[in-house]
N, C-alpha and C positions, 0 to 999 in steps of 0.2 A: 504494500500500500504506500503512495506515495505521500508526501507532506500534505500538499493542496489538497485531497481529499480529506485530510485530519481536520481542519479549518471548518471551523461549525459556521452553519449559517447565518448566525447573530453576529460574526463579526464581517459575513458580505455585506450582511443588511449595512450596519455600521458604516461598512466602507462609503457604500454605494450614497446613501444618506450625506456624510460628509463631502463626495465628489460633487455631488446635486447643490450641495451647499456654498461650495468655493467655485466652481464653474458656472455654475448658469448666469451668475450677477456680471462675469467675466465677457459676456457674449454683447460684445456693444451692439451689433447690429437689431437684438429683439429690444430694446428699448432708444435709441437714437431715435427717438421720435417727438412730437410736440404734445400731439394730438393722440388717445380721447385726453381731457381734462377733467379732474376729478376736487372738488370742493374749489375749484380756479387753480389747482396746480398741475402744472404742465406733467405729461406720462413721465418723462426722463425723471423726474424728484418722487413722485409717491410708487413708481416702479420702485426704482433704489432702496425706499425706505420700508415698503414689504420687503422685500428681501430681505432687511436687517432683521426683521420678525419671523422671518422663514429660517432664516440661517438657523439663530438660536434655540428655533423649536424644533429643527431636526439634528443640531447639534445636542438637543439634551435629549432625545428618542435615541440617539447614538451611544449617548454616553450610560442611559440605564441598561441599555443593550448589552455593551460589553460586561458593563457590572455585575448586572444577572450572569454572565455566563463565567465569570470570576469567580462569583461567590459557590457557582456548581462546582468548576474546577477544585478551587479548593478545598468542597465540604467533600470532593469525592479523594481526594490524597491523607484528609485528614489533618488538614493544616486548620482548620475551623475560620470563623470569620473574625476578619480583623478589625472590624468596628467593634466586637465586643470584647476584644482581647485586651484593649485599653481602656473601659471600666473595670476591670479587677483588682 
């Protein structure tokens, strides 16, 4: 079995979520534009600033993603979790 097949799903998810994040705001061509206008601000500024709101909600879908699959990994080696290892 090769490595790439060991790679759980939650961290394609992860990737994939992240690339969508940092590339699509990078594509000047879908937003170089004026027109439609939304509350009178031209597409190029309320595009932009969805994005800052898209980023960060698939950056943090990303980020319980890995978590979850962390906290699998280590409950299955028997390393237990480390949020509750520093309450003791």
């Amino acid at each position: 079995m090769s490595r790439l097949s060991a790679v759980k799903p939650a961290y394609w998810i992860s990737g994939v979520l992240v690339v969508v994040a940092v590339v699509l705001p990078l594509l000047v061509p879908t937003y170089a534009k004026k027109d439609p206008h939304l509350w009178g601000f031209p597409f190029f500024y309320w595009y932009q600033l969805l994005w800052v709101f898209l980023s960060a909600i698939l950056v943090s879908i990303s980020y319980w993603l890995v978590r979850g699959e962390e906290r699998k990994r280590r409950a299955a080696q028997g390393l237990g979790d480390p949020e509750k290892e520093g309450d003791q």
